[in-house]
N, C-alpha and C positions, 0 to 999 in steps of 0.2 A: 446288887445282882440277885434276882431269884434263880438263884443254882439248878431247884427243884424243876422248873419246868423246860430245865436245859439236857438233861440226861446227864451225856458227858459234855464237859466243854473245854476248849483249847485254847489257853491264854497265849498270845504270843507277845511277851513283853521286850520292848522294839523299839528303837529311835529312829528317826530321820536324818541324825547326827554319827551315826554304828555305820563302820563299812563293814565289820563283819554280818551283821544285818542286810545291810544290801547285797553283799556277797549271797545271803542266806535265800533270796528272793526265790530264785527257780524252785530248790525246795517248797516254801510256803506257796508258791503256786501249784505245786504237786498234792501240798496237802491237800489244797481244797478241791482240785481236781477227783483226787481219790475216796478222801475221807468227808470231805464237805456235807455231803448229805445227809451224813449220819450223826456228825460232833457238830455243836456249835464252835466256831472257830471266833476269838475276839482279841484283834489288834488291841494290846495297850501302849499308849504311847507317853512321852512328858510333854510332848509339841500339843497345842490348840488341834482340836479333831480337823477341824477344816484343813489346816496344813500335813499333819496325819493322813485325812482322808486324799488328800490331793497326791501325797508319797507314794498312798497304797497303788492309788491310780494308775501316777505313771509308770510304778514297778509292776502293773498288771495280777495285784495280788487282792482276789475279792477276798473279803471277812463278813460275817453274819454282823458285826460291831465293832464300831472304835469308840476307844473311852481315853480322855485325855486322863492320865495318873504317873506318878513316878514310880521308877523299878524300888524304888526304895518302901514306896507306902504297900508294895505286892510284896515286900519281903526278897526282893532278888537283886545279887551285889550288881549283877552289872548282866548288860545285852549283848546279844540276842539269849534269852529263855524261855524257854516252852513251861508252861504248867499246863497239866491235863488237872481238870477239878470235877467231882464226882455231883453228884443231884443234891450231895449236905452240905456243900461248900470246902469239901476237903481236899485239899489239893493229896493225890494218890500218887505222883509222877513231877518227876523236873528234867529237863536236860538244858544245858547250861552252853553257851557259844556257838560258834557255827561248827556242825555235825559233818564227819567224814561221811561218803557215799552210805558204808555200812550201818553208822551209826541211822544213819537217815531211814533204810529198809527198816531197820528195826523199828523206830519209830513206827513209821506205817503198819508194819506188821500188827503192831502193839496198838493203833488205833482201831485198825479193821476188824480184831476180834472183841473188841469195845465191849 
C-alpha cells in the first residue's frame, strides 16, 4: 500500500465468514456514507477479492479497495476491526468487534475531524 498518497485510511478487517461482521454492515455503510469522501476506506478480507467483493455487494457496503489478506498478517486477533492508518503507515487507532450505537458516533466523530 502507498499509505502516503492515502491521507487517512480506514482498514476494515472483515470476513464473509463473521456475523458479527454482517451484523456490523449498516454501520460501514454509514461510514462511507459520511466519511467516504475524505478517508480512503479498504475492505480486508481472508476470502478471494472476487467473493469479498461480491459480500461487499450484496451487503451494500461500497470501499475505495478490497485486498484478499488474513487478520492475522494485519496484526488483528479476530473480526470485525477497524484500523485508521496515518499517510506513514502507522496504524494511529483500533477498535476491535462489533461497536455499540455510541461507540459508533464516536468513531465517526473521530473520522470527521480527520
Amino acid at each position: 500500500m502507498d499509505w502516503s498518497k492515502n491521507g487517512q485510511t480506514l482498514v476494515l478487517a472483515i470476513s464473509t465468514q463473521c456475523h458479527f461482521c454482517k451484523e456490523s454492515t449498516p454501520f460501514y455503510r454509514r461510514l462511507e456514507q459520511e466519511v467516504g469522501k475524505r478517508i480512503k476506506i479498504i475492505a480486508a478480507l481472508p476470502q478471494p477479492v472476487a467473493d469479498a467483493e461480491q459480500y461487499l455487494k450484496g451487503e451494500g457496503v461500497r470501499v475505495d479497495q478490497v485486498k484478499q489478506i488474513s487478520p492475522m498478517a494485519l496484526g488483528v486477533r479476530g473480526t470485525p476491526t477497524m484500523l485508521l492508518v496515518n499517510s506513514g503507515g502507522v496504524v494511529t487507532r483500533v477498535w476491535s468487534g462489533k461497536l455499540p450505537p455510541e461507540e459508533q458516533d464516536q468513531v465517526l466523530s473521530i473520522l470527521k475531524k480527520g
